[in-house]
C-alpha positions as CSV (number, residue, x, y, z in Angstrom):
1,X,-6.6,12.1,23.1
2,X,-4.7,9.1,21.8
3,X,-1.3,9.5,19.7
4,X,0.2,7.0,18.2
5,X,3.7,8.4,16.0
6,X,4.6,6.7,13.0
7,X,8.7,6.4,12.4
8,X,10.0,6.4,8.5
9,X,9.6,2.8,7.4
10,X,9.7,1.2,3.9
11,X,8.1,1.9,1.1
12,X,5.0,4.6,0.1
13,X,2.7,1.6,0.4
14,X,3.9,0.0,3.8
15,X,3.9,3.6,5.2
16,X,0.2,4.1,4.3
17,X,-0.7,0.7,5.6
18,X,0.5,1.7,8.7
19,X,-1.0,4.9,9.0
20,X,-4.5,3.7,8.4
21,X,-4.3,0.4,10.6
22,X,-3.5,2.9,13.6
23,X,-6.1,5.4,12.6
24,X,-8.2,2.8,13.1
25,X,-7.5,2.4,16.4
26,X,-5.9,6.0,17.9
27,X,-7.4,9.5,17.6
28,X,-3.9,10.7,15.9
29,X,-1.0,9.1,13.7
30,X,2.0,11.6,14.2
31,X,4.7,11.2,11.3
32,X,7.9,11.1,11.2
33,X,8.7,11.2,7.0
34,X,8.1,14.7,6.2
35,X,7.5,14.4,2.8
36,X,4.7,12.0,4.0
37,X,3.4,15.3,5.7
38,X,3.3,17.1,2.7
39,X,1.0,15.2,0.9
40,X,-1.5,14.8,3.6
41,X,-0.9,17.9,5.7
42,X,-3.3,17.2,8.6
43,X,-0.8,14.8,10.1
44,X,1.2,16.3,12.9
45,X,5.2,15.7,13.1
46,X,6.6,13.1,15.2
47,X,9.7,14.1,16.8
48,X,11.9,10.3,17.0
49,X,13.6,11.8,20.2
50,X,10.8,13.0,22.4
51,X,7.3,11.3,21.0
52,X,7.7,7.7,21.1
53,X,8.9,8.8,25.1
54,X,4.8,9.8,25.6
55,X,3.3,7.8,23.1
56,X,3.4,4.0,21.8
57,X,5.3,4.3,18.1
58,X,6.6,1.5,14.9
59,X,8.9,2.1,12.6
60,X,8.1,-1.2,10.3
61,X,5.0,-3.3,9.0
62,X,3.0,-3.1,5.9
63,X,0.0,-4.7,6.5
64,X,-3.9,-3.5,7.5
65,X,-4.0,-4.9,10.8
66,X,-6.6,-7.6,11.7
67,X,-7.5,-7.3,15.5
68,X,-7.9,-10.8,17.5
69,X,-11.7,-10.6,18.0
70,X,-12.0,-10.0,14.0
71,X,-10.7,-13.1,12.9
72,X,-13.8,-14.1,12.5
73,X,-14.9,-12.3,9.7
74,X,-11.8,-14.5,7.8
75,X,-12.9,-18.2,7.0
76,X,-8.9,-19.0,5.7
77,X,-6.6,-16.4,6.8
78,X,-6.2,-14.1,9.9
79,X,-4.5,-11.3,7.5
80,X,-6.1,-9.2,5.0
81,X,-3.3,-8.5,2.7
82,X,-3.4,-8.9,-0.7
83,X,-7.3,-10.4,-0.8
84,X,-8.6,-8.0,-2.9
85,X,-11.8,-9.0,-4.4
86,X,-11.9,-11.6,-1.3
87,X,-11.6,-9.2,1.1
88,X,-14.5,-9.6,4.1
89,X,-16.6,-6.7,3.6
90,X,-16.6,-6.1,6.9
91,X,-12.8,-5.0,6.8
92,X,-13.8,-3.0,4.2
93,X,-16.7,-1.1,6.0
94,X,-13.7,-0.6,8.5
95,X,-11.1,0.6,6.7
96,X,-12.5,2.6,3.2
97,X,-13.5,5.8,5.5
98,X,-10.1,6.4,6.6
99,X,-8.9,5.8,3.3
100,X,-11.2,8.4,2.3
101,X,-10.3,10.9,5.3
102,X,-7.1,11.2,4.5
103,X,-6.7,14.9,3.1
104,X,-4.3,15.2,0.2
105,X,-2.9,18.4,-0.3
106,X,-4.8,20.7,-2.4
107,X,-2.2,21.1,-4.8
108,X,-1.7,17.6,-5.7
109,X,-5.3,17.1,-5.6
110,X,-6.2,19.0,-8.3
111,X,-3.4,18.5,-10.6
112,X,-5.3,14.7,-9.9
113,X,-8.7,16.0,-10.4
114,X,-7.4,17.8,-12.9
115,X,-5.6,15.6,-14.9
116,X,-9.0,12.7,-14.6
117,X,-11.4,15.3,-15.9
118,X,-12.3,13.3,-19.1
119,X,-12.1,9.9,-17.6
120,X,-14.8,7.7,-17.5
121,X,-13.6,6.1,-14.4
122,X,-15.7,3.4,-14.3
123,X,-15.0,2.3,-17.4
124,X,-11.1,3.2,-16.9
125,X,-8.7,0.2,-16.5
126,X,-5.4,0.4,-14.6
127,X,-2.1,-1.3,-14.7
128,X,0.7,-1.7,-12.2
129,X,3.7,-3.6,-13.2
130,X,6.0,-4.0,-10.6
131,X,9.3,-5.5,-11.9
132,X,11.5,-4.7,-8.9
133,X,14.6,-4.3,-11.6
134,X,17.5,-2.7,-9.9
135,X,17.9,0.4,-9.4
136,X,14.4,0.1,-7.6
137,X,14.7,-3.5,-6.0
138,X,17.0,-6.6,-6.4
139,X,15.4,-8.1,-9.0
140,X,14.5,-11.0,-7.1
141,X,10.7,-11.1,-7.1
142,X,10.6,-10.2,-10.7
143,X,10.9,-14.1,-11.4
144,X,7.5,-14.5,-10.5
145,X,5.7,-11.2,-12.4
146,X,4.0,-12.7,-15.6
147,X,4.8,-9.8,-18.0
148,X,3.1,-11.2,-21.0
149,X,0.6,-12.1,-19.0
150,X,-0.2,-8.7,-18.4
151,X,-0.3,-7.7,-22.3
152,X,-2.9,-10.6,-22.7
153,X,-4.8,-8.7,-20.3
154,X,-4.7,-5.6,-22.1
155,X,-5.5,-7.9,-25.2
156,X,-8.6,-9.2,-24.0
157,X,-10.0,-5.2,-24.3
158,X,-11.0,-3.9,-27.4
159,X,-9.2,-1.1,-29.3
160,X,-11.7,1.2,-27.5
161,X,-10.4,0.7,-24.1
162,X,-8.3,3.1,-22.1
163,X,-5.4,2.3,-19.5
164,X,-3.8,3.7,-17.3
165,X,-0.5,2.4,-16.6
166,X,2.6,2.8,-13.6
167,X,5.5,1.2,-13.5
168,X,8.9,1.2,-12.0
169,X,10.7,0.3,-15.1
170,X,10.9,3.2,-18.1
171,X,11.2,0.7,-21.2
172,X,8.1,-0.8,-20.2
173,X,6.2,2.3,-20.0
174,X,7.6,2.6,-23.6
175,X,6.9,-0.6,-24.9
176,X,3.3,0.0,-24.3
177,X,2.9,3.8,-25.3
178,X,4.8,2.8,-28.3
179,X,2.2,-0.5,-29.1
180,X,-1.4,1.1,-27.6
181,X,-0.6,4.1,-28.2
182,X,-4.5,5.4,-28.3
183,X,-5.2,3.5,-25.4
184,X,-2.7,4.0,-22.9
185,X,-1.9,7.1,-20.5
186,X,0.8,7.6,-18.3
187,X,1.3,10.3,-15.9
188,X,5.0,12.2,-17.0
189,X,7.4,11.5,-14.0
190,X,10.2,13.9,-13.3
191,X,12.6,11.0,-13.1
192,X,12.2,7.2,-12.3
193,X,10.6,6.8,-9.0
194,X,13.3,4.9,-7.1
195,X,12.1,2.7,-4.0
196,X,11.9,5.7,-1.3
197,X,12.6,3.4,1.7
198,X,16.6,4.8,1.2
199,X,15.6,8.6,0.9
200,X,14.3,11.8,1.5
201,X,13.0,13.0,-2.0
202,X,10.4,15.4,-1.9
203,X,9.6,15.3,-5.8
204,X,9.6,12.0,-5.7
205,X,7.6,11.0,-3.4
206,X,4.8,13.4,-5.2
207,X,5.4,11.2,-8.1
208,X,4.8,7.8,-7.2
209,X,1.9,9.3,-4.6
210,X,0.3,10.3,-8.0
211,X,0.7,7.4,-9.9
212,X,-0.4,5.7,-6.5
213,X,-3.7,8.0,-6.6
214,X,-3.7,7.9,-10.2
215,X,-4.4,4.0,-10.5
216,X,-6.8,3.9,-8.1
217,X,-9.0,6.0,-10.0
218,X,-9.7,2.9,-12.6
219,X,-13.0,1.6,-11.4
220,X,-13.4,-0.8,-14.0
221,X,-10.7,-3.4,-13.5
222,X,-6.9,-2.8,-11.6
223,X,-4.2,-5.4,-13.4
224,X,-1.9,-5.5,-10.5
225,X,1.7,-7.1,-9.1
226,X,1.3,-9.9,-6.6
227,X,3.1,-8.6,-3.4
228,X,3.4,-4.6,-3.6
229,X,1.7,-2.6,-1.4
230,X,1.8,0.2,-3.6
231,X,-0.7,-1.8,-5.8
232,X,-2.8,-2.3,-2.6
233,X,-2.9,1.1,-2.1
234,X,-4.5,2.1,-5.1
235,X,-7.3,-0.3,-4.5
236,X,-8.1,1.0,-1.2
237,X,-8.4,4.4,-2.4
238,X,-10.5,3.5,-4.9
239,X,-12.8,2.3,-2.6
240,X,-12.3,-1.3,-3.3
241,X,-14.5,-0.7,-6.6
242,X,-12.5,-2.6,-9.6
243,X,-11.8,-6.1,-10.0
244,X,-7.9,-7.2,-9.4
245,X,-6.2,-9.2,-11.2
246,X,-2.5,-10.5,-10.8
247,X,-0.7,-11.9,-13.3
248,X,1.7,-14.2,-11.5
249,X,3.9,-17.2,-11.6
250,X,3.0,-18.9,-8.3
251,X,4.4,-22.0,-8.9
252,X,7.8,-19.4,-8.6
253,X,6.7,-17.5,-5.8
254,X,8.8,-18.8,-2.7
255,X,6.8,-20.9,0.0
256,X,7.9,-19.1,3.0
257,X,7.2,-15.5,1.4
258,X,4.0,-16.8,0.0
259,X,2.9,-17.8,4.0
260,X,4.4,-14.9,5.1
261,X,1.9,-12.7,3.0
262,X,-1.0,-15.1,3.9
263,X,-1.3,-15.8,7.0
264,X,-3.3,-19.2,7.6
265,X,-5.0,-19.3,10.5
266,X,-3.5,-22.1,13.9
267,X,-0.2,-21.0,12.6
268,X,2.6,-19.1,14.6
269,X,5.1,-17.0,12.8
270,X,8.9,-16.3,14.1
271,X,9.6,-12.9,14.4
272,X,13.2,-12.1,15.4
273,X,12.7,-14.9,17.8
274,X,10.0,-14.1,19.2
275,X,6.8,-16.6,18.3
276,X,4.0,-14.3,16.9
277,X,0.5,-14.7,15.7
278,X,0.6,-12.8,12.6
279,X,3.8,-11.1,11.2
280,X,3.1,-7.8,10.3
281,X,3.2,-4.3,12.0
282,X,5.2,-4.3,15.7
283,X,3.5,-1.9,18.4
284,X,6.1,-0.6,20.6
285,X,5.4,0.8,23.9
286,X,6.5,4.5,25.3
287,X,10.1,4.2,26.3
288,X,9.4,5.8,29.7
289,X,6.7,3.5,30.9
290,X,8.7,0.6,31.4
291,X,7.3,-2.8,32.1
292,X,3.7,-1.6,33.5
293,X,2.1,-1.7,29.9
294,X,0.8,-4.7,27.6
295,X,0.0,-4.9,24.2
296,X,-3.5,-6.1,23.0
297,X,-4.8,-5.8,19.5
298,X,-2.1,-3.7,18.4
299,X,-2.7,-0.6,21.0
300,X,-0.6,-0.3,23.6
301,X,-3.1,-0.5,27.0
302,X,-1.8,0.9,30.1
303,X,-2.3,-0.5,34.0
């Protein structure tokens, strides 16, 4: 059997990206964030010390990988990130069953099920808004999130129209409860989710996983942030059903992170030096194996 083990990286979103893109190509994705392992308990720990000695191992990347001989299926781009609605539906056919294999724990599962009893999903709309206001970010890629943008969206509904909304800023999720407040449901945090990159929160991490799960239970239409993967996510779960939409200023978005997220194809990327096809996730080979390994298609192949 193949193992692949999966070290504490980023964000919720980057983490799940990772563990699908080496589903798809290992029998078993060990992980290292244990509160990871308690929403989906059929992963098996990864120890850092003694794993990645046996078995190849990341501890960054955030996108659905893209293997060489599957560029094909991409007229523009040899990434997948962020295409949504443009996505190949090959990469789809691919990807949406591991999505769906991925067992939540039964607890958190039916509080979901649970708490989407009366939805019509299919006629349910969600909304992500992303500020990335401190404490959860910088503030720096909020310059290009078109927040009224995002209320026209809800605007071009009628009265009749239900939402569900997520986001990491509090006096937004009040601003809209308070104006559409028939039409708008939010699921009650215990605090702020806080970006869990920087720690080990076990309530947290619940939290944003069901707001996460939550959003991508809107069929219907998904108004999302341009560059989270937390809004990707959701759409994969969903199994790529609702239409996206991103409200963005692109004219603010900055060139090099815009390439960086869209990788054109006949272009090379520097990463830490080192000329690269496609930035993204890095395969790194068992530590006791030394130089009789190389890396193809993101699996480490032995001989």
């Amino acid at each position: 059997m193949s193992k692949f083990c999966a070290l504490k990286s980023a964000g919720m979103g980057n983490r799940l990206k990772i563990y699908v893109s080496y589903l798809a190509r290992y029998d078993e994705v060990m992980v290292e964030k244990e509160e990871d392992r308690y929403l989906f308990p059929d992963f098996k720990p990864c120890n850092r010390e003694e794993d990645i000695k046996e078995n190849p191992w990341t501890h960054s990347g955030w996108r659905l990988l893209v293997d060489q001989n599957e560029e094909d299926y991409i007229k523009k781009y040899k990434t997948i990130d962020q295409l949504y609605n443009n996505t190949p539906q090959y990469f789809i056919d691919k990807y949406v069953p591991i999505w769906e294999s991925l067992k939540i724990n039964p607890e958190i599962k039916k509080y979901i099920d649970d708490f989407t009893k009366d939805w019509d999903k299919d006629d349910m709309v969600a909304i992500h808004i992303r500020t990335n206001y401190p404490p959860v970010d910088d503030g720096t890629r909020s310059v290009w999130v078109d927040f009224e943008g995002f209320e026209k969206e809800v605007q071009k509904h009628p009265s009749t129209q239900k939402f569900f909304l997520a986001s990491d800023h509090e006096p937004i999720i009040e601003y809209y409860k308070k104006k559409y407040s028939n039409q708008i449901i939010t699921y009650p945090k215990h605090d702020i989710v806080r970006h869990d990159a920087h720690a080990d929160n076990l309530q947290q991490t619940v939290d944003s996983f069901i707001d996460m799960y939550l959003l991508s239970q809107c069929y219907k239409k998904q108004i999302f942030t341009f560059g989270t993967t937390f809004s990707e996510c959701s759409w994969w779960f969903g199994g790529c059903r609702a239409e996206v939409v991103m409200p963005t200023f692109w004219d603010k978005v900055p060139r090099d992170f815009f390439d960086n997220v869209y990788n054109t194809k006949n272009t090379m990327y520097n990463l830490n030096g080192e000329q690269v096809a496609a930035e993204g996730c890095r395969t790194y080979a068992p530590l006791n194996v030394g130089d009789n390994y190389k890396i193809k298609d993101w699996k480490v192949i032995y001989g």
